[in-house]
C-alpha positions in Angstrom: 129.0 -128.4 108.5 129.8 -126.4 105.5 133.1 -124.5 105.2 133.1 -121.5 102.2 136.1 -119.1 101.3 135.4 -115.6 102.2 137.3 -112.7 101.0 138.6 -109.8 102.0 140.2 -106.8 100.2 142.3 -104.6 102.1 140.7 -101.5 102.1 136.6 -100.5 101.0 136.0 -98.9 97.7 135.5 -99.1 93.8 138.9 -100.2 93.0 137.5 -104.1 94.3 134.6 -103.8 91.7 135.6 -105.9 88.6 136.9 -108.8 92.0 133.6 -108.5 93.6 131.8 -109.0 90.7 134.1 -112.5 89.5 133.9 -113.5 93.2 130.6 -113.3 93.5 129.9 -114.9 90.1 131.6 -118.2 91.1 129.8 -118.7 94.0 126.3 -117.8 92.7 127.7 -120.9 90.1 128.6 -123.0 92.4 125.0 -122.4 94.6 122.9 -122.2 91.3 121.7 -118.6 92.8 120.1 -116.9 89.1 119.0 -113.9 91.1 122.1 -110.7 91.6 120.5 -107.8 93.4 123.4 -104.9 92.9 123.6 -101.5 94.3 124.3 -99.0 91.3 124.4 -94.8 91.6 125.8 -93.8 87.8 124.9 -96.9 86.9 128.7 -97.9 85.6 128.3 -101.4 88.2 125.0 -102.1 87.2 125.8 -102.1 83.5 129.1 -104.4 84.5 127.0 -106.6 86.1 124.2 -107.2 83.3 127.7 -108.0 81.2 129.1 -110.4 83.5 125.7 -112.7 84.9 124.1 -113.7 81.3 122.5 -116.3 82.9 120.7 -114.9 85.4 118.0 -112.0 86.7 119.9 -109.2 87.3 118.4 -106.4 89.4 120.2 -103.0 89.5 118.9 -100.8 92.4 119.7 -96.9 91.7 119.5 -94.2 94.4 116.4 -92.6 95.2 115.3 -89.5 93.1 116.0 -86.8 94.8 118.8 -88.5 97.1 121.9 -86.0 96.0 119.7 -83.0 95.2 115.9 -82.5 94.5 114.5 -84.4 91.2 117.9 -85.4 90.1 118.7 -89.0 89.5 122.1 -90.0 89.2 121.4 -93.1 87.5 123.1 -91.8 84.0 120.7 -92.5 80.9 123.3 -94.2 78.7 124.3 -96.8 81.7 120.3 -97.5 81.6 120.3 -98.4 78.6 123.0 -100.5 78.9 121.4 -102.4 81.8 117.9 -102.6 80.0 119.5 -103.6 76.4 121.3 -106.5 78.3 118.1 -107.8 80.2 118.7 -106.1 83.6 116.0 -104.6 85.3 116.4 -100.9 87.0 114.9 -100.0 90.6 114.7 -96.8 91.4 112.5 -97.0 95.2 112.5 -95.1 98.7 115.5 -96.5 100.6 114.5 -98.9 102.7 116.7 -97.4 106.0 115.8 -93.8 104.9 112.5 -92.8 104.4 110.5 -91.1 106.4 112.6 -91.2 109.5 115.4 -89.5 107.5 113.4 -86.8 107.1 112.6 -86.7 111.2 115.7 -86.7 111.6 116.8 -83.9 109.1 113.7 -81.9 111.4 114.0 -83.3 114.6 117.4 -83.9 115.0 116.7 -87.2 116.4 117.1 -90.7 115.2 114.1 -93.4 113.8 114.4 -97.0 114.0 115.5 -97.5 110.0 118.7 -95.4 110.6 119.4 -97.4 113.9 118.7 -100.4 112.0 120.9 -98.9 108.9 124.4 -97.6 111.5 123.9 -101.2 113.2 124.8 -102.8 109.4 127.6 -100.2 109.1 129.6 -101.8 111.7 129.9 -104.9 109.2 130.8 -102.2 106.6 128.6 -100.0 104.3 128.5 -102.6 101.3 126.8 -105.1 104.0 124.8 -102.2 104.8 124.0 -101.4 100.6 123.8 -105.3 100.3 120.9 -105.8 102.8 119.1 -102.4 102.0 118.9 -103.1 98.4 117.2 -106.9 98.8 114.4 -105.2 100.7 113.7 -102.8 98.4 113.7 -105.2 95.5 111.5 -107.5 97.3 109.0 -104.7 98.1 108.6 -104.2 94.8 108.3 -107.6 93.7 111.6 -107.8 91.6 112.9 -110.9 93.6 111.0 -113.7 95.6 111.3 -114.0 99.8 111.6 -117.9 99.3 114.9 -117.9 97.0 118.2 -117.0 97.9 119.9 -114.0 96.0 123.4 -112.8 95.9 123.6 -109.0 96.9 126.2 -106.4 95.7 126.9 -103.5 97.7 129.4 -101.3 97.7 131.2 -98.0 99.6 130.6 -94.8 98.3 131.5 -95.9 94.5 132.0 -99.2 92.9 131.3 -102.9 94.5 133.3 -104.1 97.3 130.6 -106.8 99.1 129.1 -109.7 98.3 126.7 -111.3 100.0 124.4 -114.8 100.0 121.1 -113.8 101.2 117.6 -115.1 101.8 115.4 -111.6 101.3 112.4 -110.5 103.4 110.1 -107.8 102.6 111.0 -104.3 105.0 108.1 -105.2 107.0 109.3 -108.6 108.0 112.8 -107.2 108.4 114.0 -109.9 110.6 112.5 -112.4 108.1 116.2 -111.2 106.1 119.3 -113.7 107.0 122.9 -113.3 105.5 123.4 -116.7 104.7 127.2 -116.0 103.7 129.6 -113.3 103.3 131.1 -113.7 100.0 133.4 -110.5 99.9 133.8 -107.6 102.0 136.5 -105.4 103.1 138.4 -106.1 105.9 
């Protein structure tokens, strides 16, 4: 048996992002995790988290291209640079819960299995949601090993407000993916 301290701010949002981060730093300490996989739009958590985890792989995972409006990225050049200057890496990938079946249902008016998968996270919160999402995508793209665990930072809407311990899958071995721990989240 194992018993860990969870916490859990009071309410979602951007105003738990500088906790998260220290929260989340500990316990990747105290597991000897090296590998942070963090959720970034502007790239203003991304670039506090390449600060913050000196000693360890950082992977900052941007929206899609095209996710707010066509061809724009909302990853802001000078918060790149910021994460590449420290030694963070940048993903910028399809969402893992909204490729193609986003765009059925933008047609269709009718749900896919990836957006199922994606409103089924929700219910633990949208940073568990960002948190899982982002650990496929950087394991798709061969950012992060399946056979190590990582610490994941999502967040809602803006900011960081989850942590969590997990052992990533590739997408097409979804349920390969385990939350080993929730670090933070809100309540």
């Amino acid at each position: 048996m194992m018993e860990i301290q969870s916490v859990y701010f009071p309410e979602p949002g951007s105003a738990n992002t500088e906790k998260t981060l220290e929260i989340a730093k500990k316990r990747a300490e105290q597991l000897g995790i090296k590998t942070i996989v963090v959720a970034s739009t502007s790239g203003e958590t991304g670039a506090k988290a390449v600060k913050l985890f000196t000693d360890c792989k950082v992977v900052v995972v941007t929206h899609s291209t095209g996710f707010g409006a066509p061809d724009a990225q909302e990853l802001i050049p000078e918060n790149r640079a910021k994460i590449l200057g420290k030694g963070g890496m940048v993903l910028t990938a399809t969402h893992a819960f909204g490729g193609v079946g986003r765009a059925v249902r933008r047609r269709f008016n009718t749900y896919q299995v990836d957006e199922i998968v994606a409103q089924t996270l929700r219910v633990f919160g949208q940073g568990t949601k960002v948190a899982c999402e982002i650990v496929l995508m950087a394991a798709d793209a061969g950012l992060i090993r399946t056979d190590e665990d990582v610490i994941s930072i999502g967040g809602t809407a803006s900011g960081a407000d989850t942590a969590l311990v997990i052992k990533p899958a590739h997408t097409h071995d979804f349920f390969e993916l385990k939350v080993k721990e929730v670090v933070c989240k809100p309540r």
